[in-house]
DRENTORKOL-3810 file (N, C-alpha, C; in nm, 4 decimals):
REM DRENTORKOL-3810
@n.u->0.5702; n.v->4.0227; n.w->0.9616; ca.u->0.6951; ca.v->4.0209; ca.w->0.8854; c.u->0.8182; c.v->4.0205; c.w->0.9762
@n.u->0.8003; n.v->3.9778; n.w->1.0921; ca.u->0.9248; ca.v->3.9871; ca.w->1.1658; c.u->1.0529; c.v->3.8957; c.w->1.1005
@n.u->0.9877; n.v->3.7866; n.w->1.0413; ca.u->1.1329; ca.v->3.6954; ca.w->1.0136; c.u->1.1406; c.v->3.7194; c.w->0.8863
@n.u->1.1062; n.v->3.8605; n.w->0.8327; ca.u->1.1389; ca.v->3.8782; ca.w->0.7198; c.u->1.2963; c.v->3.8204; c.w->0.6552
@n.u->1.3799; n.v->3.7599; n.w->0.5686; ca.u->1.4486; ca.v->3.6954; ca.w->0.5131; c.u->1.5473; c.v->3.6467; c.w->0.6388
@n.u->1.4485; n.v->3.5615; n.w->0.7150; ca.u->1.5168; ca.v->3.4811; ca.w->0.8030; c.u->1.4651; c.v->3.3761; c.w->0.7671
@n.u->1.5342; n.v->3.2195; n.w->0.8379; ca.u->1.4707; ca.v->3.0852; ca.w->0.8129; c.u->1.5176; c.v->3.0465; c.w->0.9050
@n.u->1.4035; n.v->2.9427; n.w->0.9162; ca.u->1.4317; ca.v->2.8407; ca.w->1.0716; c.u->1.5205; c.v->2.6863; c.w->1.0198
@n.u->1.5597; n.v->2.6614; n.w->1.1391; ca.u->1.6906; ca.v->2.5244; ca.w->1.0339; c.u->1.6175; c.v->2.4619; c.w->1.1353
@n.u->1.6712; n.v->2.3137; n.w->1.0656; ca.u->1.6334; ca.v->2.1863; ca.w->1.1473; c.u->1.7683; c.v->2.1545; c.w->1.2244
@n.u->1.7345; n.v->2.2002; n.w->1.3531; ca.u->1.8360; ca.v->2.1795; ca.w->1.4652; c.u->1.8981; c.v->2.0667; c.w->1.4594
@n.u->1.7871; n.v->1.9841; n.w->1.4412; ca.u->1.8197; ca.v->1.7765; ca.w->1.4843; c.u->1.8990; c.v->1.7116; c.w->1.3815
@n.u->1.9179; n.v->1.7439; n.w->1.2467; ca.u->1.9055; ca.v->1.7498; ca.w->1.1595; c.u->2.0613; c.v->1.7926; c.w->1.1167
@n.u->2.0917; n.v->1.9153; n.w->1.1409; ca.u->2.2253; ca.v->1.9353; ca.w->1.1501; c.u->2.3491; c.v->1.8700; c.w->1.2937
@n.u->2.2332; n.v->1.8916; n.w->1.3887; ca.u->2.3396; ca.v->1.8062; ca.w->1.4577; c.u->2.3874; c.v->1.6607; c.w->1.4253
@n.u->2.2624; n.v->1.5614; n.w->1.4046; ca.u->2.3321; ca.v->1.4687; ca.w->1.3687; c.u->2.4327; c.v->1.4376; c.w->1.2391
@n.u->2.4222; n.v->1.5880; n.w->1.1344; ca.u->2.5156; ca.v->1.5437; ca.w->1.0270; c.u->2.6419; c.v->1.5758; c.w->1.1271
@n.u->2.6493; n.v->1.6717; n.w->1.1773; ca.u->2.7836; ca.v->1.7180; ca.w->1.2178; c.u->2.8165; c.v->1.5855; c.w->1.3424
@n.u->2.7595; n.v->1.5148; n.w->1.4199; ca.u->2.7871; ca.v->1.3935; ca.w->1.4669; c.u->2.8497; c.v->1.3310; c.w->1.3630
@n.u->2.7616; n.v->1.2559; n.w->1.2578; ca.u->2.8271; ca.v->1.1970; ca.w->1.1798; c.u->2.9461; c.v->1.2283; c.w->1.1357
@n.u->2.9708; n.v->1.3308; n.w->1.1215; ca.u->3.0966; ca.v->1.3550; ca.w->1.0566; c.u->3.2034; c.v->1.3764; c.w->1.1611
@n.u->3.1834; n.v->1.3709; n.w->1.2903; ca.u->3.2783; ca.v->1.3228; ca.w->1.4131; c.u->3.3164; c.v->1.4611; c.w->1.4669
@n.u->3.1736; n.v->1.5313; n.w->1.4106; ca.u->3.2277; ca.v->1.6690; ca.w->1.4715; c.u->3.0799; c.v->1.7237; c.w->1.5757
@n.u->3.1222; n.v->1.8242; n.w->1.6665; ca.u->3.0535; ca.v->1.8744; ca.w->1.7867; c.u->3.0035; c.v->2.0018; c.w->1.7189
@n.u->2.9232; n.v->2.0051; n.w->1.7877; ca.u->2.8263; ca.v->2.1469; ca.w->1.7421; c.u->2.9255; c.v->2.2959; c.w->1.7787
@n.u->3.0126; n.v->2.2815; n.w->1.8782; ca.u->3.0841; ca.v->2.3504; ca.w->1.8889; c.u->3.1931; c.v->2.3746; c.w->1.7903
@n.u->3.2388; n.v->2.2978; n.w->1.7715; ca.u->3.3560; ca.v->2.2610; ca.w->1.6469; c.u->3.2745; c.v->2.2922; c.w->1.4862
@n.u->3.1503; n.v->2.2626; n.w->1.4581; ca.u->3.1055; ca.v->2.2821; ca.w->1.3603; c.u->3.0309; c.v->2.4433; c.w->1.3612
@n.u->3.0381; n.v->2.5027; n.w->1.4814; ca.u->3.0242; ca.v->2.6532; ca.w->1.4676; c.u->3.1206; c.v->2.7222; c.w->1.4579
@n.u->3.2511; n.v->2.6928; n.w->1.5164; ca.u->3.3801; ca.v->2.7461; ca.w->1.5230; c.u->3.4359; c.v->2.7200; c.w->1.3701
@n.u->3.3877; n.v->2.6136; n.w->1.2795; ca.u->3.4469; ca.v->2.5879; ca.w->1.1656; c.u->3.3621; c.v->2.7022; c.w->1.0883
@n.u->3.2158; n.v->2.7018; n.w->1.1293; ca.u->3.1450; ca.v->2.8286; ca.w->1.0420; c.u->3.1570; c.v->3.0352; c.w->1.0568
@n.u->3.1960; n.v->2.9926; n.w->1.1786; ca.u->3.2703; ca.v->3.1433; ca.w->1.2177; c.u->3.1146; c.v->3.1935; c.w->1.2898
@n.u->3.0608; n.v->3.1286; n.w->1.3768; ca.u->2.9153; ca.v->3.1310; ca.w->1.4154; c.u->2.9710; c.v->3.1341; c.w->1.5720
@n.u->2.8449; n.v->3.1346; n.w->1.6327; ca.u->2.8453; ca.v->3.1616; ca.w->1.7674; c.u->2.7678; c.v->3.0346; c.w->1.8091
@n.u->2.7870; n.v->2.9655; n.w->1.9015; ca.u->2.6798; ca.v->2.8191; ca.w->1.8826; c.u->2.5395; c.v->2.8497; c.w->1.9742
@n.u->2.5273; n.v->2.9717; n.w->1.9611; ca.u->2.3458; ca.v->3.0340; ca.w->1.9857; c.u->2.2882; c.v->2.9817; c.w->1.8498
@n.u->2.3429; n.v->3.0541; n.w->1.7473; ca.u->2.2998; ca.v->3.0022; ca.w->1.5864; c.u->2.2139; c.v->2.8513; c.w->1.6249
@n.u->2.3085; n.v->2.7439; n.w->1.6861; ca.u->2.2309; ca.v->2.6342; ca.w->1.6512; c.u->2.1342; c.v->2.5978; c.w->1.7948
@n.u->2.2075; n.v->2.6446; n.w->1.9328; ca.u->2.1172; ca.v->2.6509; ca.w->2.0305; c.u->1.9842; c.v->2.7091; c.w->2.0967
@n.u->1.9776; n.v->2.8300; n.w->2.0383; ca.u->1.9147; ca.v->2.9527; ca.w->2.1066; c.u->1.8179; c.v->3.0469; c.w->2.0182
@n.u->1.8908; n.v->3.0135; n.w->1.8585; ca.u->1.8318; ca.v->3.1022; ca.w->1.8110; c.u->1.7356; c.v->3.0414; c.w->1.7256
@n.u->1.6469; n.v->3.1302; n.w->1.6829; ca.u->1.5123; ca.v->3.0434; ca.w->1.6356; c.u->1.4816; c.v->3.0922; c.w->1.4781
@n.u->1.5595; n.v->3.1971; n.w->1.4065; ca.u->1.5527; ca.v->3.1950; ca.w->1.3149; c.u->1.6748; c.v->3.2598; c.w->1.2986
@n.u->1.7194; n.v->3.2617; n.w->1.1826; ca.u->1.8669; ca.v->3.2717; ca.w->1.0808; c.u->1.8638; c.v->3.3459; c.w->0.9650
@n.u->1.9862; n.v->3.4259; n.w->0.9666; ca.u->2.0428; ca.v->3.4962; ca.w->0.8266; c.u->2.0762; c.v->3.4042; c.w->0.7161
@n.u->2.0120; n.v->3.4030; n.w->0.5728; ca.u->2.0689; ca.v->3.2980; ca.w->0.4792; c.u->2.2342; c.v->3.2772; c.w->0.4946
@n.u->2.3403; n.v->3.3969; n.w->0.5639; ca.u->2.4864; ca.v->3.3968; ca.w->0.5382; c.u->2.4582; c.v->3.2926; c.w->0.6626
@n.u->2.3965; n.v->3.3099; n.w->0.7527; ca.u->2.4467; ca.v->3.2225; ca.w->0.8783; c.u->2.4191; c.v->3.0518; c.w->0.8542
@n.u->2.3050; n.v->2.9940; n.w->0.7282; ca.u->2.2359; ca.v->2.8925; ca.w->0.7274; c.u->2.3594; c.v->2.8176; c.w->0.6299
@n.u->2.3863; n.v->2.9374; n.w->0.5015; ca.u->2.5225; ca.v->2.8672; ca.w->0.4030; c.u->2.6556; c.v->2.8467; c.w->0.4850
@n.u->2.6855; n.v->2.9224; n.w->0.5955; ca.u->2.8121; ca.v->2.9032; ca.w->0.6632; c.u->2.7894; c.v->2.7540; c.w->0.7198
@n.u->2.6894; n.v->2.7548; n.w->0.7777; ca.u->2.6921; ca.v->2.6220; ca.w->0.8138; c.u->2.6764; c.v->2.4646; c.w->0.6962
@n.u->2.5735; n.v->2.5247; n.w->0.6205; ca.u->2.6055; ca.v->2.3900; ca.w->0.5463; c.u->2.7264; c.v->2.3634; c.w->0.4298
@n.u->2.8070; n.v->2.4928; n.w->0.4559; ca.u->2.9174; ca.v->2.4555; ca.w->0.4004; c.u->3.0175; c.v->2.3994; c.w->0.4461
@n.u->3.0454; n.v->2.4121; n.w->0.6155; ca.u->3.0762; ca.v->2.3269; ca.w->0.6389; c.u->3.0563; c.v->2.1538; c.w->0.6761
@n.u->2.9331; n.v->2.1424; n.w->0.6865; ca.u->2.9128; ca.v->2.0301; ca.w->0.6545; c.u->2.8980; c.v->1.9835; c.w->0.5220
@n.u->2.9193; n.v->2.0611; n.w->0.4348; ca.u->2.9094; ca.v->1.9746; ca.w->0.2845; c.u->2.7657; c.v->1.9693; c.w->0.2572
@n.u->2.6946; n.v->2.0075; n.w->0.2697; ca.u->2.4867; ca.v->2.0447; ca.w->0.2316; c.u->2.5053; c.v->2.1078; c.w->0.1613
@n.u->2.3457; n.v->2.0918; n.w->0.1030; ca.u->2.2939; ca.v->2.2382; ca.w->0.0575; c.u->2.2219; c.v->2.3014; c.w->0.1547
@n.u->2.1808; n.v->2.4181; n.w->0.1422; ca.u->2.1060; ca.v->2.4842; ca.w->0.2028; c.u->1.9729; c.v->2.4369; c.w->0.2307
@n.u->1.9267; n.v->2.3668; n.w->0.1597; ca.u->1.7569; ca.v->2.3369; ca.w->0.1623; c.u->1.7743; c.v->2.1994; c.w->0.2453
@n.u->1.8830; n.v->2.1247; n.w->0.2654; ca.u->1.8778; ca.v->1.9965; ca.w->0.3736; c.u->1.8641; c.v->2.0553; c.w->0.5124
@n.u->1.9112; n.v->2.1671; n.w->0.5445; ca.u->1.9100; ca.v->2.1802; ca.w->0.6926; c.u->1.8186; c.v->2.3042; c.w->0.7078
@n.u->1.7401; n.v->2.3686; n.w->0.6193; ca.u->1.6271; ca.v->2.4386; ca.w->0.6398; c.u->1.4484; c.v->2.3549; c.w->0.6471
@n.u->1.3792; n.v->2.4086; n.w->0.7833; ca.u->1.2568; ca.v->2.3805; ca.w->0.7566; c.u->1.1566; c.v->2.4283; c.w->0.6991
@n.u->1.1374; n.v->2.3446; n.w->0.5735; ca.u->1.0247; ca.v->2.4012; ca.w->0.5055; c.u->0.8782; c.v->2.4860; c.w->0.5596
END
């Protein structure tokens, strides 16, 4: 139970939305109020940390989580 209500995101997945949208992983952590370990380093996630991010990219939650 270690990752008890944690989830793993699809790294590749969010980066290229945030490419697409002409933004840097840096810029799209700084827009989420995140630390960019969240998308580099860390291997699983707080649901607040997974919605910060796909809110700023405009997702839902279940596009940038791996099933």
């Amino acid at each position: 139970m270690a990752n008890r209500g944690r989830y793993v995101i699809d790294k590749e997945k969010i980066i290229k939305l945030a490419l697409d949208q002409g933004m840097s992983v840096n810029k799209l952590c700084d827009e989420a109020g995140l630390s960019t370990a969240v998308i580099h380093i860390n291997k699983t996630h707080y649901p607040s940390s997974i919605k910060a991010i796909a809110d700023v990219l405009g997702v839902s939650v279940s596009e940038i989580v791996k099933e």
